[in-house]
VEXVO-467430 format. One record per residue (C-alpha): x, y, z; residue in one letter. Coordinates in Angstrom, 3 decimals, padded with zeros to 6 digits. Layout:
N
<X = X | Y = Y | Z = Z | type = A> .
...
% end
This chain:
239
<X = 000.000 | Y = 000.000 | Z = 000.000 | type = X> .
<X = 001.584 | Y = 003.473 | Z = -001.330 | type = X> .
<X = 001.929 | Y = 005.937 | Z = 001.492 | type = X> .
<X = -000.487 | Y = 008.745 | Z = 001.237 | type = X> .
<X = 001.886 | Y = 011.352 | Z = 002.183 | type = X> .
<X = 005.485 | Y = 012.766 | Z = 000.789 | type = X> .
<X = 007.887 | Y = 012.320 | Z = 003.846 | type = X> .
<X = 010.808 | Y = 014.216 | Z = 003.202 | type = X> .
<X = 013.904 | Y = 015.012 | Z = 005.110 | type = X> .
<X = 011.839 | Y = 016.979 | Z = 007.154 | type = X> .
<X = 008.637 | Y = 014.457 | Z = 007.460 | type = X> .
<X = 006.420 | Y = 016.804 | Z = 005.401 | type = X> .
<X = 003.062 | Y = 015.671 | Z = 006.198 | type = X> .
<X = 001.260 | Y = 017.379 | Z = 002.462 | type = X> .
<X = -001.136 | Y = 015.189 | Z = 001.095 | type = X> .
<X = -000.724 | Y = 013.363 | Z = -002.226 | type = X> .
<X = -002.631 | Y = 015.235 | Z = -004.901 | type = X> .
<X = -005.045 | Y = 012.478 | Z = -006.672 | type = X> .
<X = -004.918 | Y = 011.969 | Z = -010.172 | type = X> .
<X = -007.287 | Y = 012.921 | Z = -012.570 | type = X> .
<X = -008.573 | Y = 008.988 | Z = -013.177 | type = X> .
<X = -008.901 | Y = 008.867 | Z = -009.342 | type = X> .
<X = -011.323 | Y = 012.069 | Z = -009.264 | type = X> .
<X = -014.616 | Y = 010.282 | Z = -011.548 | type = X> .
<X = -016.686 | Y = 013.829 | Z = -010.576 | type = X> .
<X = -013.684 | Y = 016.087 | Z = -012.523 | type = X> .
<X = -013.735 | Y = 013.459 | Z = -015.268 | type = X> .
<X = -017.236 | Y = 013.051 | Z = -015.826 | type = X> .
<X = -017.219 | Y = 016.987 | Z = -015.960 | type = X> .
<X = -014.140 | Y = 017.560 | Z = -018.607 | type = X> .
<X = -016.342 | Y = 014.469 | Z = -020.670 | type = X> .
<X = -019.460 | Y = 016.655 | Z = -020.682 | type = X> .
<X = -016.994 | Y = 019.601 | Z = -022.059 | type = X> .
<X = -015.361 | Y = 017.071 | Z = -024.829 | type = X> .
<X = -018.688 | Y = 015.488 | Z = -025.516 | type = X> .
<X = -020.390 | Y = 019.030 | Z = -026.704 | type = X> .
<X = -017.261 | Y = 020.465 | Z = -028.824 | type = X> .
<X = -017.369 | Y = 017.002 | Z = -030.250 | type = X> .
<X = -021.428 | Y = 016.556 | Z = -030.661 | type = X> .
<X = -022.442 | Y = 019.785 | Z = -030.717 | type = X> .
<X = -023.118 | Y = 021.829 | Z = -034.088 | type = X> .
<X = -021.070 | Y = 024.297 | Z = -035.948 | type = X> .
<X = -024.028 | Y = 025.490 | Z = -037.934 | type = X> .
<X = -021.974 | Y = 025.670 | Z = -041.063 | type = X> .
<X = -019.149 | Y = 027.814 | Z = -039.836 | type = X> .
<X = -015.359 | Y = 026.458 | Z = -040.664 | type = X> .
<X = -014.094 | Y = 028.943 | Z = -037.950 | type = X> .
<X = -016.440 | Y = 027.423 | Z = -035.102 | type = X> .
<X = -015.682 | Y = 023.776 | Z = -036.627 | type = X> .
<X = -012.087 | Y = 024.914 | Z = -036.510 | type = X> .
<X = -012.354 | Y = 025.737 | Z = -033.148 | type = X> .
<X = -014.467 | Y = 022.556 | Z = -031.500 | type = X> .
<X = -011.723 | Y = 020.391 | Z = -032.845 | type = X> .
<X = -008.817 | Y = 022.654 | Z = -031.134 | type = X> .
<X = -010.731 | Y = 022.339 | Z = -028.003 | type = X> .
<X = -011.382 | Y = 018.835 | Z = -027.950 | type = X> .
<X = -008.277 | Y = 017.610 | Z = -029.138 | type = X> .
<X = -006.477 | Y = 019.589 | Z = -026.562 | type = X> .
<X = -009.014 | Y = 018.543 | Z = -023.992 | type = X> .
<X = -008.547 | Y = 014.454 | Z = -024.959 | type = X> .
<X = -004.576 | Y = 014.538 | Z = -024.430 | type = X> .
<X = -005.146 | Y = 016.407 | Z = -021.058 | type = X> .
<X = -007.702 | Y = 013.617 | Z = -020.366 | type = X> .
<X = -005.249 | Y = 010.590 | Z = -021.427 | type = X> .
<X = -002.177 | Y = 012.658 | Z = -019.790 | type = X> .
<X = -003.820 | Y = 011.823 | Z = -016.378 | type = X> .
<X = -002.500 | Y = 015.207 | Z = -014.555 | type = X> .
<X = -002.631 | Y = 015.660 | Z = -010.913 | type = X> .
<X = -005.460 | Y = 017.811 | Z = -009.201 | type = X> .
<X = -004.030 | Y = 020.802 | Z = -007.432 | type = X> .
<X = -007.373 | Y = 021.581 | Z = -005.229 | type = X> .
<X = -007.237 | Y = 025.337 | Z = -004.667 | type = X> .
<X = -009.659 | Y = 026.187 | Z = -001.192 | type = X> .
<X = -013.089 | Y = 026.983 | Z = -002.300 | type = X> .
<X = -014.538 | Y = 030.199 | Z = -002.816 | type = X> .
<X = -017.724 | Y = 031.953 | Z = -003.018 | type = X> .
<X = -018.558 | Y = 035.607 | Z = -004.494 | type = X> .
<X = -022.027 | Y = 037.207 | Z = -003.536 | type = X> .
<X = -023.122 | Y = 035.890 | Z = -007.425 | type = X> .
<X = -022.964 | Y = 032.072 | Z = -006.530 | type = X> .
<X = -026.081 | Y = 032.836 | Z = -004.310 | type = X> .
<X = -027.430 | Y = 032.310 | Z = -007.700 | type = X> .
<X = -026.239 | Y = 029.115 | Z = -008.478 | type = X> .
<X = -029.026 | Y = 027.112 | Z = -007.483 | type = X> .
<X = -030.992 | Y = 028.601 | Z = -009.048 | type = X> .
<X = -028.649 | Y = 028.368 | Z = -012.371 | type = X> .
<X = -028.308 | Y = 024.809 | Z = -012.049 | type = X> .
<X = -032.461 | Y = 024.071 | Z = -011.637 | type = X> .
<X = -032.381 | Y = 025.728 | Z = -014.881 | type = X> .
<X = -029.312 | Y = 023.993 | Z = -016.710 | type = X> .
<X = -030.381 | Y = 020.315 | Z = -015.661 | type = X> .
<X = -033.891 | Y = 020.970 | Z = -017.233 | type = X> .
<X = -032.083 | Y = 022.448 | Z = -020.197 | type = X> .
<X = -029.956 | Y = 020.748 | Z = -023.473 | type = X> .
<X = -026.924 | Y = 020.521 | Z = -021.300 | type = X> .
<X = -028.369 | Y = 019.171 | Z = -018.079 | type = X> .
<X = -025.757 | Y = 016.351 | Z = -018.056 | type = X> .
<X = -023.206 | Y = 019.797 | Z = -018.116 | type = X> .
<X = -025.157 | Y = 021.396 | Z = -015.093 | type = X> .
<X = -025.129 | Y = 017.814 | Z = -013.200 | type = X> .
<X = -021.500 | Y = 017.444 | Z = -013.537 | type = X> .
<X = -020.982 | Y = 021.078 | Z = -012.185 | type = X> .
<X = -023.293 | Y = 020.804 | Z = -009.346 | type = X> .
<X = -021.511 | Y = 017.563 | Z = -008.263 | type = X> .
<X = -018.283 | Y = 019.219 | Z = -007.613 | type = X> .
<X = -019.858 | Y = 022.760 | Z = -006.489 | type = X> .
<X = -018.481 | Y = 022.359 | Z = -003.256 | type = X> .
<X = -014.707 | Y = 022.434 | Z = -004.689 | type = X> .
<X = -015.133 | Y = 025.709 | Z = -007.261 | type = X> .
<X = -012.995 | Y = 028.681 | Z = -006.167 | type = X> .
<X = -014.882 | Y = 031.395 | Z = -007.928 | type = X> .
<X = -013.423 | Y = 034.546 | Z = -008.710 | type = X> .
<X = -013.418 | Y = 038.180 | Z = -010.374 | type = X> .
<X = -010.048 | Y = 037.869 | Z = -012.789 | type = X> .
<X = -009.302 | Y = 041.652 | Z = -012.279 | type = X> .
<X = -007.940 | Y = 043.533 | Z = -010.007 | type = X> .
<X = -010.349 | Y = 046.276 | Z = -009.626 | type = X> .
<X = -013.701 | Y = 045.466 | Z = -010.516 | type = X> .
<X = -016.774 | Y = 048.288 | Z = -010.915 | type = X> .
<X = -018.800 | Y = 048.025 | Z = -007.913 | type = X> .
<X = -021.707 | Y = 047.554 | Z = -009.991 | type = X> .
<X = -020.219 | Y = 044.264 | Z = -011.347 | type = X> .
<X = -019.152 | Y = 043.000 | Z = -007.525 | type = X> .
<X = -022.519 | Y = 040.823 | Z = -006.832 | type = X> .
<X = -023.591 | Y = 040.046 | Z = -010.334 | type = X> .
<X = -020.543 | Y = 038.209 | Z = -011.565 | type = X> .
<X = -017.588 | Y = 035.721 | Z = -010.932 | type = X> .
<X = -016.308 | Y = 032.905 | Z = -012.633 | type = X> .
<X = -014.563 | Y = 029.771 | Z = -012.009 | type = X> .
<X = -011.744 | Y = 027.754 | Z = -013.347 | type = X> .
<X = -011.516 | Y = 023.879 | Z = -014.046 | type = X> .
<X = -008.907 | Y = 023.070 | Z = -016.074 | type = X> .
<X = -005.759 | Y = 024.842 | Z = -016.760 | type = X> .
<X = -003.212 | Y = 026.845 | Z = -015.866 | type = X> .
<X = -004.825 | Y = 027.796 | Z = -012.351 | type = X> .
<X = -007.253 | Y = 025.653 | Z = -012.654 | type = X> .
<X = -007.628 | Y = 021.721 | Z = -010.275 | type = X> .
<X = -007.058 | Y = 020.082 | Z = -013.340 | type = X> .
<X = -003.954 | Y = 021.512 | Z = -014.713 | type = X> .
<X = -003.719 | Y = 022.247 | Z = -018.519 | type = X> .
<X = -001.703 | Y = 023.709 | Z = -021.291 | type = X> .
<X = -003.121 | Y = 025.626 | Z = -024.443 | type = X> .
<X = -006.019 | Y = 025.293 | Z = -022.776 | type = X> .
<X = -008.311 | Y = 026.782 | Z = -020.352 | type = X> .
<X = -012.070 | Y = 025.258 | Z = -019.469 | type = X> .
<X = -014.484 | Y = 026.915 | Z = -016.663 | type = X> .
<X = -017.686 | Y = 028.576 | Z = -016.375 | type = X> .
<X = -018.555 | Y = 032.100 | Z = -015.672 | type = X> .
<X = -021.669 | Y = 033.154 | Z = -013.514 | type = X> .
<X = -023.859 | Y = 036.167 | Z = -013.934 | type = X> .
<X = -027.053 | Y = 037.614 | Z = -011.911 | type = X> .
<X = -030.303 | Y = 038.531 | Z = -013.539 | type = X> .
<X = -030.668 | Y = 041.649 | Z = -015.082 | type = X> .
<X = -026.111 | Y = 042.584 | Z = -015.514 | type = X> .
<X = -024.287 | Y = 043.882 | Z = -018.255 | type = X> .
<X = -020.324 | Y = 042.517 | Z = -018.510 | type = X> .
<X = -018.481 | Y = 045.609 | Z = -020.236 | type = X> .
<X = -016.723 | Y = 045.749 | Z = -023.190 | type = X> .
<X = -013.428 | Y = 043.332 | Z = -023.081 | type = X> .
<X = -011.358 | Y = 041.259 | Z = -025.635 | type = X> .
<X = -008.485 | Y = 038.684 | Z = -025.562 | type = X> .
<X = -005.397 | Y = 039.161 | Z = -026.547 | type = X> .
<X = -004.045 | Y = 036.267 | Z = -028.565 | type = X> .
<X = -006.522 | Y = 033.890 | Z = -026.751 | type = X> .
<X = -009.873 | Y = 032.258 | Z = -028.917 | type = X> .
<X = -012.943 | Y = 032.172 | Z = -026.514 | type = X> .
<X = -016.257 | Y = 030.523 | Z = -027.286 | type = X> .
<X = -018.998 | Y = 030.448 | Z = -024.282 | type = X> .
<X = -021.786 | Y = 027.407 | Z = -024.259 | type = X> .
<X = -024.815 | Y = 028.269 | Z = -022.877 | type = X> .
<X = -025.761 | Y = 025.982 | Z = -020.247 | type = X> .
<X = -028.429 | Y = 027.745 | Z = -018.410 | type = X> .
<X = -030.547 | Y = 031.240 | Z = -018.754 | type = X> .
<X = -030.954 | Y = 033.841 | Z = -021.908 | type = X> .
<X = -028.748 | Y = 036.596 | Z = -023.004 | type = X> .
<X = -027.067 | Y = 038.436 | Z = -025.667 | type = X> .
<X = -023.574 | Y = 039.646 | Z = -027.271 | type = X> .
<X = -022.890 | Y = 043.026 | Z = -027.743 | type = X> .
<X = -027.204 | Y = 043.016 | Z = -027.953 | type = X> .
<X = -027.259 | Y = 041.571 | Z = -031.732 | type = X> .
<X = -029.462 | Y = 038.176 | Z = -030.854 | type = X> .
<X = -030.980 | Y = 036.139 | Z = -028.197 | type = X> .
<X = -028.719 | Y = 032.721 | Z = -027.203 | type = X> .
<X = -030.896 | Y = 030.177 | Z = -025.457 | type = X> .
<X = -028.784 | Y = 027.018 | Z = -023.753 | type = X> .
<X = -027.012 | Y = 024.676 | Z = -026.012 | type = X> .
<X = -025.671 | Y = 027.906 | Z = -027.990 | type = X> .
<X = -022.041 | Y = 028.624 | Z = -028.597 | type = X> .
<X = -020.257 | Y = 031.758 | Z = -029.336 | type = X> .
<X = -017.192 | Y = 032.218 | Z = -031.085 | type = X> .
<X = -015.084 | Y = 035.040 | Z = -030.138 | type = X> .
<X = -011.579 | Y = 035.448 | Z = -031.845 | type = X> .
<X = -008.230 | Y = 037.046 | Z = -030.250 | type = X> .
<X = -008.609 | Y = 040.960 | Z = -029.965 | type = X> .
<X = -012.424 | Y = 041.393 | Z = -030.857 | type = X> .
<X = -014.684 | Y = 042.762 | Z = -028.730 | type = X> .
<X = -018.283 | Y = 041.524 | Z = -026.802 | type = X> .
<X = -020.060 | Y = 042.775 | Z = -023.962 | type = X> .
<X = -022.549 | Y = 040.139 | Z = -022.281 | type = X> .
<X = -026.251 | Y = 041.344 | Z = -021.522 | type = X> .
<X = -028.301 | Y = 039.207 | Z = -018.886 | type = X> .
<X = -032.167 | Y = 038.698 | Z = -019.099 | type = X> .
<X = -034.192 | Y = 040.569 | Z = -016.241 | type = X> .
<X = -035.286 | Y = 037.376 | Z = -013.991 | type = X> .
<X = -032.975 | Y = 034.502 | Z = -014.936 | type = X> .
<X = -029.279 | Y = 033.974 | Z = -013.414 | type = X> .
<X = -026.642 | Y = 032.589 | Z = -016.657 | type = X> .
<X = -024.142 | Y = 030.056 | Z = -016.166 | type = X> .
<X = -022.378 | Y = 030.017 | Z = -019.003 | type = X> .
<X = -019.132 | Y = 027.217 | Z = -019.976 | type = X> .
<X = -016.530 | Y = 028.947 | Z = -021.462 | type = X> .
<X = -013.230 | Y = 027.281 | Z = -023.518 | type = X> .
<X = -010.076 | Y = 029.483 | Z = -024.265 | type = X> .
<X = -007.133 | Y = 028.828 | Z = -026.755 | type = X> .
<X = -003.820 | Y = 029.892 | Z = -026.697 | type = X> .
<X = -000.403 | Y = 030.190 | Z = -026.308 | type = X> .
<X = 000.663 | Y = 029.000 | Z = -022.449 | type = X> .
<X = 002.476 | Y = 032.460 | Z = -021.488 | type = X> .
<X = -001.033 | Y = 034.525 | Z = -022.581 | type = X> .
<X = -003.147 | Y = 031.913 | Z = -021.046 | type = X> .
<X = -001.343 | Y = 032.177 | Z = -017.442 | type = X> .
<X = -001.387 | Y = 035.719 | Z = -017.499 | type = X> .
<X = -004.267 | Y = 036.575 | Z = -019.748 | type = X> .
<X = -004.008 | Y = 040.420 | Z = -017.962 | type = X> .
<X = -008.027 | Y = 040.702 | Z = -017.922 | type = X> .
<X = -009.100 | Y = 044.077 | Z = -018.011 | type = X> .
<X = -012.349 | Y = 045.847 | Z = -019.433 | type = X> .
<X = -011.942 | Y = 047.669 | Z = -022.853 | type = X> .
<X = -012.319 | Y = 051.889 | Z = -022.455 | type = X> .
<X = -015.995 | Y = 053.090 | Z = -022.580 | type = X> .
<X = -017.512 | Y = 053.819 | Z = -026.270 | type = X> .
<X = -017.537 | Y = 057.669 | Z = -025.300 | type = X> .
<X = -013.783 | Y = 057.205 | Z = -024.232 | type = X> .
<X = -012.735 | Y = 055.210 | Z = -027.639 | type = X> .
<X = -015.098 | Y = 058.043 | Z = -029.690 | type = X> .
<X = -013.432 | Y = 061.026 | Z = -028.040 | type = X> .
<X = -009.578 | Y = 059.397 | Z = -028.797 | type = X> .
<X = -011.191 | Y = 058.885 | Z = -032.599 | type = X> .
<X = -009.953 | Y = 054.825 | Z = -032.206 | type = X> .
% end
């Protein structure tokens, strides 16, 4: 029998970190992701087609690679009050499988803001969460899988990527991208490196939405999140 604990010189007493194939709840969750970029449609777009077979192929050799879990100490943000609510929704939507796989390891999420000053406005209406890589408990590269949680009724401001691909998945709850159509659950959203999207909530619904980012390692460990300048800001510089 292997000894659960690395004893060192100085008889460290840190717990072994588990294995991905000895955590079922974080597999059956990383499936769900794999099973939807591989299932899910394209609706005719090469760039979105392009872009489900990045994520899943990255996401399979993570899978087979078997990495450790570094559990990070939970977290909650004043948003996640809305998670039950979120996940009622999800597992009597498309993705319910998604939303089941979620709730099962809700107790583990460290959910976050990403910024270091965020508007107050912004402070109980949003966070998001991590799952796989560079920060996440399931540690990736060229990758980065979590979901990101927003109250009823919120606009996210203006914000791009630099050098990272995003798509969202909808898994739960109605809204919009920079307000141009509706996107019920089972949607996905393609957003490429540098363009810009705000995120518009309905008025009684919480949104949990799964989101996938691609990109080099050094821009996805530091991704330096920050919200674009306001429209009158960008008309007034003439950019």
């Amino acid at each position: 029998m292997s000894d659960p604990y690395h004893l060192g010189a100085a008889a460290d007493l840190t717990p072994v970190p588990d294995q991905l194939h000895d955590s079922p709840s974080w597999v059956y969750l990383l499936r769900e992701f794999e099973k939807h970029y591989r299932l899910g449609s394209d609706g005719g777009s090469r760039a979105i087609r392009a872009h489900r077979r990045r994520v899943r192929e990255t996401l399979t050799a993570v899978i087979d690679a078997n990495p450790a879990i570094a559990q990070r100490d939970p977290s909650t943000r004043p948003v996640t009050a809305h998670l039950p609510r979120a996940f009622d929704l999800g597992k009597a939507g498309v993705l319910s499988g998604m939303a089941r796989a979620l709730e099962r390891v809700s107790d583990r999420l460290s959910w976050e803001y990403g910024y270091q000053k965020v508007p107050r406005a912004l402070e109980k209406k949003y966070a998001y969460c991590e799952i796989a890589g560079p920060q996440g408990p399931v540690r990736a590269e060229r990758l980065v899988l979590g979901f990101v949680l927003f109250a009823p009724n919120t606009t996210y401001p203006q914000h791009s990527h630099h050098e990272i691909e995003e798509s969202y998945v909808s898994v739960s709850g109605a809204w919009s991208e920079n307000e141009t159509a509706v996107h019920a659950p089972g949607s996905l959203i393609l957003n490429r490196p540098g363009e810009e999207h705000r995120i518009t909530t309905g008025r009684f619904d919480p949104v949990l939405l799964a989101y996938a980012w691609v990109g080099p390692d050094e821009r996805l460990s530091a991704p330096g999140m920050k919200f674009s300048r306001t429209r009158k800001a960008r008309m007034e510089q003439g950019i």
